[in-house]
N, C-alpha and C positions, 0 to 999 in steps of 0.2 A: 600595732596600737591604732585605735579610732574612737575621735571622740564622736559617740552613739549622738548626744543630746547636750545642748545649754539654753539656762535660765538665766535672765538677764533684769534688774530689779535696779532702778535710779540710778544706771550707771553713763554718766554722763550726756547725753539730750535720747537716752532710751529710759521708757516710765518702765514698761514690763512689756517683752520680747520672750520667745522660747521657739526652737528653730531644732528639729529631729533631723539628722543630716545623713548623706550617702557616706559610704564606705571610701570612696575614691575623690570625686571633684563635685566641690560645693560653691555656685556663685551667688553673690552678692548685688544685682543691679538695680539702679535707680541715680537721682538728679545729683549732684552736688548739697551734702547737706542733713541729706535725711539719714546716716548712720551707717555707712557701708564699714564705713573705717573703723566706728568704734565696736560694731561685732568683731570684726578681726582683734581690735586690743582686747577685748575681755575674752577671747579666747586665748592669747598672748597672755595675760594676766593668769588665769588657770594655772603655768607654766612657770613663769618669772617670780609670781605675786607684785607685781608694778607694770603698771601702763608703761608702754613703747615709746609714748608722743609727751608722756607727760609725768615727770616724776613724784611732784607734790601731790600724796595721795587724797588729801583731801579734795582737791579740785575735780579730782574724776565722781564726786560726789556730785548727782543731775540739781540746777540750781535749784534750789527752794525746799531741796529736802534732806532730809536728815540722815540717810545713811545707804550704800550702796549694799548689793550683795549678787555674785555670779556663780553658778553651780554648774558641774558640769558634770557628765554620767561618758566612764569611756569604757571602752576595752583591752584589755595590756595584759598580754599574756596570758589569753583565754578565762582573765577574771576581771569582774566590775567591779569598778574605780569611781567612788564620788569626790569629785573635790570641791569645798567654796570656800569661798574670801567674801568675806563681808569689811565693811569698814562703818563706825558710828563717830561724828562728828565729837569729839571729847576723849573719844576711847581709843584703842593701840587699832589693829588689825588684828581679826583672826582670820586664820587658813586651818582648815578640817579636810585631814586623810578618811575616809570610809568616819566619819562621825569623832574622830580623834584630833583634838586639834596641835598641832607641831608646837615647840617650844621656841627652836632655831628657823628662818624661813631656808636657810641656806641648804638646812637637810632636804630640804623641799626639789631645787635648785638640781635641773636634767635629770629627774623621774619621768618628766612625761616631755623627753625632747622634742623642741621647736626651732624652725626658722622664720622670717620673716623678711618679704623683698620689698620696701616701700619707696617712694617717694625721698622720706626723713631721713633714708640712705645717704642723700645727697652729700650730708653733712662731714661724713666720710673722707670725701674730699674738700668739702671747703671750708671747714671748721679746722679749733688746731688739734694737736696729738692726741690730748684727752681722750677725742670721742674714737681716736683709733686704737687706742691702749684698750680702752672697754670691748671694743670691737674683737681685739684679741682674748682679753680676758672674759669676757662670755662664750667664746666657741671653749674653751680650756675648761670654765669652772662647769661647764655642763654633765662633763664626763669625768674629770679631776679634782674631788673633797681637798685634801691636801692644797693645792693650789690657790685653792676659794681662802683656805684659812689663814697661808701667810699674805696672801693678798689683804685681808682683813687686817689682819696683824701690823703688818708694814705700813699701812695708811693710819692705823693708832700709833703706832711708836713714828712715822713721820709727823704725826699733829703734835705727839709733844715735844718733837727736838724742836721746832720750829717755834712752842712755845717759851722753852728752855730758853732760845736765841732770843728771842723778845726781851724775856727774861732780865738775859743778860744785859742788853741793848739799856733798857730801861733803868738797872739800877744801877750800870754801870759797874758788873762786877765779870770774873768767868773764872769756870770750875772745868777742868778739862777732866777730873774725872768724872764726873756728872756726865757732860758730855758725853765719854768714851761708854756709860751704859749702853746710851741709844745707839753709838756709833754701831756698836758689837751685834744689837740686834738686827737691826737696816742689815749691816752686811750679810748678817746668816739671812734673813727672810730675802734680802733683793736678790743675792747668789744665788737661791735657790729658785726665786720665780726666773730671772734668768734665762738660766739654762731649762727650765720648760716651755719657756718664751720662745729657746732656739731650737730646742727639739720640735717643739709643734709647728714655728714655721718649714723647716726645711723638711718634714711630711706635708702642710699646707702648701707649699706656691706651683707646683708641680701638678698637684690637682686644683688648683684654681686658673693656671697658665691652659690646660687640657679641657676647660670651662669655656674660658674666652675665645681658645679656636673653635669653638664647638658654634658658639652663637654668634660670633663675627665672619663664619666660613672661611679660617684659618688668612684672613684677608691683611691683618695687623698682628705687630710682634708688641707685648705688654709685658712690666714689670713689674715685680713687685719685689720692695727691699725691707728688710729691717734695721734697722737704726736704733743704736744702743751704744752709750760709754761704755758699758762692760765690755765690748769688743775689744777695747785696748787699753782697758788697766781693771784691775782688782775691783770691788766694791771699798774695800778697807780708804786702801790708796785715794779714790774720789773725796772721801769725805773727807783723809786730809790735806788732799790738795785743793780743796774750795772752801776752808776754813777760813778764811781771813772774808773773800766775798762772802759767805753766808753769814757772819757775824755784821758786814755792814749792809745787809740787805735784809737778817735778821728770819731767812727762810733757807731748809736745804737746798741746792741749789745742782747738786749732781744726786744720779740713780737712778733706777730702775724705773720713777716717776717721770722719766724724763723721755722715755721709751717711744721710737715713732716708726710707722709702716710708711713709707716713700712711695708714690699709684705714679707709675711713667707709664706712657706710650711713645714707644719709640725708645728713646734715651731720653724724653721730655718730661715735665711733669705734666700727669691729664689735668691736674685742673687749671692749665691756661693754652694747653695746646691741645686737648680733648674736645670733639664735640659733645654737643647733651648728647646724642643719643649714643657717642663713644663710651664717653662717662656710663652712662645707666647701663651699656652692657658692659661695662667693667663691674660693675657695683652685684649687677646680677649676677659675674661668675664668682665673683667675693662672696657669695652667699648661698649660688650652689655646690661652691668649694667644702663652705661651713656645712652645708648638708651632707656631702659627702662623709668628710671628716667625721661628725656626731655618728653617723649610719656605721662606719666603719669599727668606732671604739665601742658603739653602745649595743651593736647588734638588735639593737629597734630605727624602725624609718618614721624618722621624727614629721609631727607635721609639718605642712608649707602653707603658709601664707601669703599669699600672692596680692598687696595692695598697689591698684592701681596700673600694673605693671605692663600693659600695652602702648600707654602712651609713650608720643617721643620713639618711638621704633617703627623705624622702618618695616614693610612687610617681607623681607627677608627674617631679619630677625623676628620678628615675632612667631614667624615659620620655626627657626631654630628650635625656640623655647618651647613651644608647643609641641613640638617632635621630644624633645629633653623630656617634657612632663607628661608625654604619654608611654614612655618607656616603664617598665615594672622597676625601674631605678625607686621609684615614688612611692611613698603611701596615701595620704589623705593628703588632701588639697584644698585649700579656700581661696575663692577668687572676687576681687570687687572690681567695678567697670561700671562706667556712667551709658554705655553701648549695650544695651542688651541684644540687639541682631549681630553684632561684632562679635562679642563673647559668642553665643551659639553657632555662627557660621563657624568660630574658631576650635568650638569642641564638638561639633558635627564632622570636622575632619580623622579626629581620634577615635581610637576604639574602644574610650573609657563610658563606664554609666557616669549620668553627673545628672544635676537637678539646680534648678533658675530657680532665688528668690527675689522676687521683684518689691522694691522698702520702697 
C-alpha cells in the first residue's frame, strides 16, 4: 500500500496544498509553524477520519473558512483508492470510498493501516489511563471489527448505568432490576473486550521489549504491564461489589473502563525515573511494536509517520532507528524535521529513494 498523491483544501493553517509523493520516504522540512505537522494529520485523517492532535472536528476547519476537505489517491493491492473527508461548518462529516460515501466511519477504521510516532506521544506517559486504554484500543480496532463494536457498545450501556445512578441519586429511589439490565450487558461486552485486551498484550510486549533493545543497544531492561480488575475477579462480581460506592458517587466505578498499561524502566515507573530521551525511545518502540503488530495481522505494511522524531536523541539512537527504517521491514514513510541537512545527512546514509519538501 502507498499513498500516490494528497490534496489538502482549509485544513487547518493549510489554504490549498497537493504534494505527489515517493513509494518509500517522504520529508517534510521547514521552520516551526508553517505546517509540517498538519500534512502528517491529514494524512492520518485519510485513515482515522479525525485529527491526531485534535478531536473537535470543527476546529481543524482553517480559521475564516467554511469548510475543509483532504483526498487522497493510493495504491492497495495493485488497485486505486480514492478516499476524502470533507467537513462543512453546520453539516455531519463526509468520508467517500472510490465516490461512495460510508454510512458507519468505523467500517472505514484499518482499511488503509497507519502508525504515527509524535511528540503528543508523550501523553502516554504523563497523562492518566484514558489515553493508554485508546492507545490499546486503536492498535486492536484496526484489525479487529468485533472489538471496535463492543467497545462502542460498552461506553453506551456505561453512559446509561451512570445515568440510571444519578437517576437514582436524584430522586432518591433504586431499582435493582433496572440496574441488573446494564449489569448483564457491561459484563458480556467488558468479559469480552478483556480477554482481547489480554490476548493482544501478551503477543504485544514481547515485540515491543525486542523494539526497545533494538534502539537503546540492548543497554536497559523495560516493562510493560497490563492492569486490569478482571485479573482477579469476574466482571459480574465487580459490579457487585462497588454497588453501594457507585450509588454514592453516582458513576460505575469498576471495569474494564478502568483498564491501564504500567511504562517501568528498570522496576520503576519512566515517567519519574525515565529520562526524555529514555521516555521517547520507549514511546518509539511502543509504536514500532504497534507496527509490527498491524503488519503481522493485516498482511499490509501500514504507513509510518514519523513526526518530529529526531529530536531529544542522542546520535546512537537516532542511528538505531534509521537502521530500523531502512530495513524492507517498512513500507512508506513520512518524515517532518525543522533540519533539513540533518534529515538528508540522515537518509544519505540509507539505501532508500526518498524526496525533501521544503514548506
Amino acid at each position: 500500500m502507498y499513498l500516490q498523491k494528497i490534496s489538502v483544501v482549509n485544513f487547518k493553517n493549510i489554504a490549498s496544498q497537493s504534494f505527489d509523493f515517493q513509494e518509500k520516504i517522504n520529508c517534510f522540512v521547514g521552520d516551526n509553524g508553517v505546517g509540517k505537522t498538519n500534512v502528517l494529520d491529514a494524512i492520518y485523517y485519510l485513515s482515522f477520519t479525525k485529527s491526531y492532535f485534535n478531536a473537535v472536528a470543527i476546529q481543524n476547519i482553517k480559521h475564516g473558512e467554511g469548510f475543509f476537505m483532504i483526498e487522497g489517491d493510493y495504491l492497495l493491492n495493485d488497485r486505486n483508492e480514492k478516499i476524502v473527508c470533507s467537513l462543512k461548518k453546520g453539516q455531519k462529516k463526509v468520508l467517500k470510498r472510490n465516490d461512495k460515501a460510508y454510512s458507519k466511519f468505523s467500517e472505514h477504521i484499518g482499511q488503509f493501516p497507519l502508525v504515527i510516532i509524535s511528540p503528543a506521544d508523550r501523553d502516554l506517559v504523563t497523562e492518566g489511563s484514558d489515553t493508554r486504554r485508546k492507545f490499546i484500543d486503536g492498535v486492536i480496532s484496526q484489525q479487529n471489527k468485533t472489538y471496535l463494536q463492543d467497545l462502542i457498545s460498552y461506553s453506551k450501556v456505561l453512559s446509561q448505568r451512570n445515568a440510571l445512578l444519578k437517576y437514582f441519586a436524584a430522586n432518591r429511589v433504586f431499582d435493582a432490576s433496572n440496574l441488573e439490565i446494564y449489569n448483564d450487558q457491561l459484563t458480556s461486552y467488558g468479559t469480552r473486550i478483556y480477554n482481547v485486551r489480554k490476548a493482544f498484550l501478551e503477543q504485544f510486549i514481547p515485540i515491543f521489549n525486542q523494539k526497545y533493545q533494538i534502539i537503546s543497544g540492548d543497554k536497559e531492561q523495560v516493562n510493560l504491564n497490563y492492569k486490569s480488575q478482571l485479573h482477579d475477579f469476574e466482571m459480574s462480581d465487580l459490579l457487585k461489589k462497588s454497588l453501594e460506592k457507585d450509588k454514592i458517587l453516582q458513576y460505575t466505578t469498576s471495569g474494564i473502563h478502568k483498564d491501564d498499561l504500567s511504562f517501568e524502566i528498570g522496576e520503576y515507573p519512566i515517567k519519574k525515573f525515565g529520562s526524555q530521551g529514555q521516555q521517547k525511545s520507549y514511546l518509539i518502540a511502543l509504536k514500532l511494536a504497534q507496527f509490527e503488530f498491524i503488519k503481522q495481522q493485516s498482511n499490509v505494511l501500514p504507513i509510518l509517520l514519523l513526526d518530529d522524531i529526531f529530536d531529544k536523541l542522542d546520535e546512537n539512537r537516532v542511528s538505531q532507528i534509521i537502521d530500523l527504517v531502512n530495513n524492507d521491514e517498512f513500507g512508506q514513510i513520512f518524515i517532518t524535521d525543522t533540519h533539513a541537512d540533518r534529515t538528508e545527512n540522515i537518509l544519505k546514509q540509507g539505501s532508500k529513494e526518498y524526496q525533501i519538501f521544503q514548506l
